[in-house]
Every structure is written in structure tokens, then in C-alpha cells.
N, C-alpha and C positions, 0 to 999 in steps of 0.2 A: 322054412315055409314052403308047403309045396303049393303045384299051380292051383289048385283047388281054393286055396286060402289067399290067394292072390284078389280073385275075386267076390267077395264077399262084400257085399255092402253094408251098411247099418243103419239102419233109418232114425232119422226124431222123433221120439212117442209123440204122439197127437196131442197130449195132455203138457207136453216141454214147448211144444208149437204154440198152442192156446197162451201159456205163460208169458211167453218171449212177446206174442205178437200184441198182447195187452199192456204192454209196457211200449209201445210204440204208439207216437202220437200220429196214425195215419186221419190224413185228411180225406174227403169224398173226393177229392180230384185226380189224388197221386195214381200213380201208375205202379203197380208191383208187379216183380217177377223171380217167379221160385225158378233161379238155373238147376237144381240139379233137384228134379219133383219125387223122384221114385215113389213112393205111396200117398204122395200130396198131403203129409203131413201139415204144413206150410198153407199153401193153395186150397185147400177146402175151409183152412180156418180164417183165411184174409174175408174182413169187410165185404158184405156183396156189392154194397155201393161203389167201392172200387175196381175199373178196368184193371183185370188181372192177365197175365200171361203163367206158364209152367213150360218149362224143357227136360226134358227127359230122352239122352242116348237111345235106352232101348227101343225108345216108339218111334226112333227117325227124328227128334227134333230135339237138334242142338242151336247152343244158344248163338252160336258164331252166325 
């Protein structure tokens, strides 16, 4: 593996995001947060009635 391939991320298709997150019983109150957001797969398909948070390294916001 060279260093090139080291980094390579791979994202959730937006359409596996939508699936997963419909199979969850979120409530209007909960809080979500997508740790690791890269194309906000995740985060643009949570509930809007939901406070949501996203972290993502490359933009400066890590979850710690």
C-alpha cells in the first residue's frame, strides 16, 4: 500500500444514510452527531427538527 492509498477515505452513499437513518426511532428532542461528516452523508439527512452537530478533521472540527 503506498502513502497515497493510506489516505483515501470512502464515504456512505447518501441513499445507505437515508436507509439506516429510517430505521431509527429518532425523537424531536434527541441530539445527533455525525463524528466523522466528510460529505454529510449522515447530517443532511437527520430530521430537521432535530439539534444536530457534524465533525469533520479537515474543516478544523474534531469531535474531542
Amino acid at each position: 500500500m503506498n502513502k497515497e492509498q493510506l489516505f483515501i477515505f470512502h464515504q456512505s452513499p447518501p441513499e445507505l444514510c437515508k436507509d439506516i437513518i429510517s430505521n431509527i426511532d429518532i425523537k424531536p428532542y434527541d441530539i445527533l452527531l455525525e463524528p466523522f461528516a466528510g460529505l454529510n452523508g449522515f447530517y443532511n439527512n437527520f430530521p430537521e427538527e432535530v439539534k444536530k452537530y457534524r465533525c469533520e478533521i479537515e474543516d478544523g472540527l474534531d469531535f474531542r
